[in-house]
C-alpha positions in Angstrom: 113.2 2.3 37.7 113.2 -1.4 36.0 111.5 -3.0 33.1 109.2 -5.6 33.9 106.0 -7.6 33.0 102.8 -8.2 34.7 102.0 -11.8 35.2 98.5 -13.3 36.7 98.5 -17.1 37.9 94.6 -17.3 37.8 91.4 -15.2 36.8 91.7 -12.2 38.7 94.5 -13.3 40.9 97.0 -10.7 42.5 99.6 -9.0 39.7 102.9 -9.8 40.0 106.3 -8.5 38.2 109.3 -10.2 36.5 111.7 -9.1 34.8 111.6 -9.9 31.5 115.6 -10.6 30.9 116.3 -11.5 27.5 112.3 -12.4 26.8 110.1 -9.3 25.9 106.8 -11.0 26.0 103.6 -9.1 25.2 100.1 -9.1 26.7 98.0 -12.7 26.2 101.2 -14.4 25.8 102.0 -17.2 28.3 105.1 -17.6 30.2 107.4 -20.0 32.8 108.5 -17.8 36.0 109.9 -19.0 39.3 107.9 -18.5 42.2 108.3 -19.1 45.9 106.2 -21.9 45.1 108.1 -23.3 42.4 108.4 -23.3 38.9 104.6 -21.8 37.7 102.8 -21.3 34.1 101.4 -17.4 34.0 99.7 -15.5 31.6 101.2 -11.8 30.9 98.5 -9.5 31.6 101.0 -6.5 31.1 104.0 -5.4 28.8 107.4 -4.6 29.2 107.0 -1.4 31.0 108.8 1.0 33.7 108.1 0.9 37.2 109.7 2.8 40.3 111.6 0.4 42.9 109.2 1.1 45.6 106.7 -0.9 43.6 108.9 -4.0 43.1 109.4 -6.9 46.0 112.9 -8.1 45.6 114.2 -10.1 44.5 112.6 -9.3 40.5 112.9 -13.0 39.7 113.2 -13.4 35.3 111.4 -15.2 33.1 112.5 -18.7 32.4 111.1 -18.9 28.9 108.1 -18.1 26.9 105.2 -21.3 27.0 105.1 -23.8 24.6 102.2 -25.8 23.0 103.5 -28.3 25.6 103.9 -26.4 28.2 100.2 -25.2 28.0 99.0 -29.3 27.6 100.3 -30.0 30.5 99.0 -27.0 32.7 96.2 -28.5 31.7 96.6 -31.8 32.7 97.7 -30.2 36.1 94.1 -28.5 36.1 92.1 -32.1 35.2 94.1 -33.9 37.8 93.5 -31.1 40.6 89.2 -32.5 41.1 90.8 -36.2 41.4 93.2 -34.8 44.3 90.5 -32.8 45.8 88.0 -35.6 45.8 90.9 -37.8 47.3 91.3 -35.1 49.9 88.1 -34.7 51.0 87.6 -38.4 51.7 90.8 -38.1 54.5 89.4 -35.0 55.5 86.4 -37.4 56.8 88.6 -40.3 58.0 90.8 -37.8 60.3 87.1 -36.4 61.2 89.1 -32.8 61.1 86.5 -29.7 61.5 87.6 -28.1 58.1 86.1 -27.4 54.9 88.1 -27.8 51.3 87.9 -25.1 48.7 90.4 -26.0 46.3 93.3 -27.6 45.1 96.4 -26.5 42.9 99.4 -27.7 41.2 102.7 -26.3 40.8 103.2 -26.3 37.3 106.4 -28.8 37.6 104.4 -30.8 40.1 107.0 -30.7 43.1 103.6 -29.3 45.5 100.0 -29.6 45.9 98.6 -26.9 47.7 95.5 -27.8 49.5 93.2 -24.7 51.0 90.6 -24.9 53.0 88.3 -22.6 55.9 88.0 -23.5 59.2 86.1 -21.6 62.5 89.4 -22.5 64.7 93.0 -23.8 64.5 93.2 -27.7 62.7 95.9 -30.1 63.8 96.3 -31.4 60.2 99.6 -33.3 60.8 98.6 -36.7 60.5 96.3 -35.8 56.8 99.3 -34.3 55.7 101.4 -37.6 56.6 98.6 -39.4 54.2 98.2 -37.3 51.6 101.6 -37.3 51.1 101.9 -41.3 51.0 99.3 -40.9 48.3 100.9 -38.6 45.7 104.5 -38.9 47.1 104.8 -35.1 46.5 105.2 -31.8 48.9 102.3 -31.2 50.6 101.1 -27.9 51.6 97.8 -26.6 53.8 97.1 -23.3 53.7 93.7 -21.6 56.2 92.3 -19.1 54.3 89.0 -16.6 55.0 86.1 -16.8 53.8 86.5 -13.7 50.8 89.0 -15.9 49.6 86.9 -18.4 49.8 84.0 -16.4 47.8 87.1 -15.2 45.0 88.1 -18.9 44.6 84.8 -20.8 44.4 82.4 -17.8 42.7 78.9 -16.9 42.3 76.2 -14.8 42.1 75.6 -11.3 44.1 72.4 -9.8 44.7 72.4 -7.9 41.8 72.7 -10.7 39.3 75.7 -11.0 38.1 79.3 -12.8 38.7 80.8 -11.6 42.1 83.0 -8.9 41.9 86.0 -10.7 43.5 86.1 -13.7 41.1 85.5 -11.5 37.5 88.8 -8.5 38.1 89.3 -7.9 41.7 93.1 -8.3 42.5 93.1 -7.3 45.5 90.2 -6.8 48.5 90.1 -3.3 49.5 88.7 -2.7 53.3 85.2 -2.1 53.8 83.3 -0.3 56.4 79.7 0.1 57.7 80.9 3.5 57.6 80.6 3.7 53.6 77.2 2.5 53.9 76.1 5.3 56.1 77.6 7.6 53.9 75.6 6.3 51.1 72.1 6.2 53.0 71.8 2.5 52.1 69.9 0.1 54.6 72.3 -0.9 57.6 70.4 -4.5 57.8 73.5 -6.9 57.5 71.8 -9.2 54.8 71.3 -6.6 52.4 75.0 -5.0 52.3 77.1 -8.3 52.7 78.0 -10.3 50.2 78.1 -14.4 49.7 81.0 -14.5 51.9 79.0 -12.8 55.1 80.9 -9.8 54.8 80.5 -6.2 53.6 79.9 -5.9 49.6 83.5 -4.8 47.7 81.5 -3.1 45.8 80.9 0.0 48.7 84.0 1.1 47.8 83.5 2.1 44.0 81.1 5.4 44.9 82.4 6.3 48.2 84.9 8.7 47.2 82.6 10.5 44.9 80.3 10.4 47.9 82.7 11.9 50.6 83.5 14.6 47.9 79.9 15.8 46.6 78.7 15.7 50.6 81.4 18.2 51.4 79.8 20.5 48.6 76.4 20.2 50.1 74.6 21.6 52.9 73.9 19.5 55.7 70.3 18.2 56.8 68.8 21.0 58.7 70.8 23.7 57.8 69.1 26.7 56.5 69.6 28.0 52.4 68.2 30.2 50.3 66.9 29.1 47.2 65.1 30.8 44.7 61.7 30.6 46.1 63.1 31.8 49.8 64.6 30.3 52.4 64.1 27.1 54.1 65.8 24.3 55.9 67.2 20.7 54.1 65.8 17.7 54.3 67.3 15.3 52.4 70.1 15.6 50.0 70.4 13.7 46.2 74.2 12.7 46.3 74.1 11.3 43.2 71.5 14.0 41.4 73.1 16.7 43.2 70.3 17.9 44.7 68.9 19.3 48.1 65.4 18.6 49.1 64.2 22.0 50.9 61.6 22.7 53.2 60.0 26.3 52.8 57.3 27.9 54.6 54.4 28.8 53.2 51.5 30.7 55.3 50.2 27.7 57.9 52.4 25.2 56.7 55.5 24.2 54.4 56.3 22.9 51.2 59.5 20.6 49.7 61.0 20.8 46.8 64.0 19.3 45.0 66.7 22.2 43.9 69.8 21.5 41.9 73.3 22.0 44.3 73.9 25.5 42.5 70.9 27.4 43.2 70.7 26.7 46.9 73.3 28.9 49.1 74.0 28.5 52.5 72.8 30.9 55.1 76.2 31.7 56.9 75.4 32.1 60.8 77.0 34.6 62.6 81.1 34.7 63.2 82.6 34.0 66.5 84.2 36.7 68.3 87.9 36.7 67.1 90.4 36.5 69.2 92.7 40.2 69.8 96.2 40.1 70.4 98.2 43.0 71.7 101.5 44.0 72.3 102.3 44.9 75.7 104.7 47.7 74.2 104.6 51.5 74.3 102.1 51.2 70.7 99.0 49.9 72.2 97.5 50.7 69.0 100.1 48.1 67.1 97.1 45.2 68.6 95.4 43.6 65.2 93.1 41.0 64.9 94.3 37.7 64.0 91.1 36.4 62.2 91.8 32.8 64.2 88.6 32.8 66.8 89.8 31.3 70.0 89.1 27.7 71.5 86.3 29.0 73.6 84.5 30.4 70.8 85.3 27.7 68.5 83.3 25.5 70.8 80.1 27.7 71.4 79.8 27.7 67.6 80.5 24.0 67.8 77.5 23.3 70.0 75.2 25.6 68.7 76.0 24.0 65.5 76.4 20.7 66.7 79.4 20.1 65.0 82.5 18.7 66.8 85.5 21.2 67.3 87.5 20.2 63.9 84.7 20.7 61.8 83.3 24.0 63.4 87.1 25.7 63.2 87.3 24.0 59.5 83.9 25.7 58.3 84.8 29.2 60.4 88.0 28.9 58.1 86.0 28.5 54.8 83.4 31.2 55.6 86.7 33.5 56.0 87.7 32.6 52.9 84.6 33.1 51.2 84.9 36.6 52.6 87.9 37.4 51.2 89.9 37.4 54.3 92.8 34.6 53.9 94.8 37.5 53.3 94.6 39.8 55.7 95.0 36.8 58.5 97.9 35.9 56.9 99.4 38.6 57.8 97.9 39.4 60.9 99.6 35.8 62.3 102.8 37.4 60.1 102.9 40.0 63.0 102.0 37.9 66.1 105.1 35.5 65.0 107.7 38.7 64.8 106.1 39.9 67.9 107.0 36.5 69.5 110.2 36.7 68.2 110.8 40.3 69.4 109.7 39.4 73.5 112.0 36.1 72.9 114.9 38.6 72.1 114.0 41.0 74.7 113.9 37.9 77.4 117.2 37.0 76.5 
């Protein structure tokens, strides 16, 4: 464990630790730290707290000193002079005719580096800009490709739903995405209505999905017969987010749906596979007991009458023995086969 702050660099950049050494700043205040860039003015975003080593990159680098009134001027000097160096960028960016597009620009707070970054569709040979740019500000120079959710978190906007994008306002971090989460939350698979400015999947699939994955395993799946309190019929739809099952029931000629809450609909458990018998080739032939574990071949007749694949089928055979009150008595029917393992390994040897 080591006491340390959290410092941000930028509006929802990543968090990073120092240790506060003989400094104990609090939250808002405004600090000097070294960096890998160089010397860099941060804002504390957390207090002095305790955090396990695994969390910490070493080396925990300490605070140089808490910010000034001039140490704040001239971060924001630093800030005003950045659009001049961009601007001044841009215009060699067109002289070297380099396939590259500028995002931004920083500052290193002591001014020993410009960092210049940019997004490009393939590799730039940027030697020769670099050679310019720094005859212009006779300073470190320093390119740096990034993607284009970078891009999205550095320059802002708007999403589809009106407000700020996610990655600018608090995001630290970007947190994978898959069409797989959109599937999962019966949204429209047409790429322009799940990706976000940047051409790629919205962060913002993420935030439900767990509560997704968990409520689904609570349901019934679509076409699976319950009973409800008006009979039984098959579903059709399911609610995630109301908890509720759309049901088809019968009635006379033809059928009827209705919306049930998740605790009044039960499942209709199919028949059990056959369970697979063990017994002991010994002088007790009636010492053989059923293990309650159905074998592979049964697992998979279930599976495909089911149409579930071989994990899930085993998985739900498991919960329906559970249900039944029989974790038990397996348990100690698999208690037996493993002694009786033991025994003809003895005898063998």
């Amino acid at each position: 464990m080591a006491s340390v702050i959290g410092v941000r660099f930028k509006n929802a950049g990543k968090l990073y630790y120092f240790d506060p050494g003989v400094f104990w700043p609090t939250a808002g205040d405004a600090v000097i730290v070294e960096t890998v860039r160089g010397i860099e003015y941060g804002e504390v975003v957390t207090g002095v707290k305790e955090v396990s080593d695994e969390l910490i990159t070493p080396p925990l680098k300490k605070v140089i000193r808490i910010a000034t009134a001039d140490d704040a001027q001239h971060d924001a000097e630093n800030r005003a002079r950045e659009k001049d160096a961009l601007a001044l960028c841009q215009k060699k960016v067109q002289e070297h005719k380099l396939q590259m597009k500028l995002v931004g620009c920083e500052y290193t707070f002591d001014n020993s580096k410009i960092l210049f970054y940019f997004t490009s569709d393939k590799r730039v040979d940027f030697r020769a800009l670099v050679k310019d740019l720094a005859a212009a500000f006779h300073t470190r120079i320093e390119l740096r490709q990034i993607g284009v959710r970078d891009e999205a978190k550095m320059m802002g906007g708007l999403g589809m739903c009106g407000r700020p994008v996610c990655c600018a306002q608090f995001l630290g971090d970007f947190q994978p995405v898959s069409i797989k989460m959109a599937k999962e939350q019966n949204l429209s698979l047409n790429p322009t209505k799940i990706s976000g400015i940047c051409g790629r999947l919205m962060c913002c699939l993420k935030y439900e999905e767990d509560h997704y994955e968990a409520t689904r395993k609570r349901m019934p799946r679509v076409g699976k017969e319950v009973v409800t309190p008006d009979g039984t019929g098959t579903v059709v739809d399911l609610n995630i987010l109301k908890e509720t099952v759309c049901v088809r029931i019968p009635k006379g000629d033809g059928a009827e749906q209705k919306d049930y809450p998740l605790e009044q609909v039960q499942r209709v458990q199919p028949a059990r596979p056959a369970k697979k018998q063990r017994t002991e080739e010994t002088e007790d032939d009636a010492a053989a007991e059923d293990t309650g574990r159905p074998d592979e071949e049964s697992v998979e007749e279930y599976a495909g009458e089911e149409g579930l694949t071989p994990d899930e089928a085993l998985a739900e055979i498991q919960e329906f023995a559970e249900e039944d009150g029989l974790e038990q008595a397996m348990t100690e029917a698999v208690s037996d086969a493993e002694e009786q393992d033991v025994t003809e390994n003895n005898e063998k040897h």
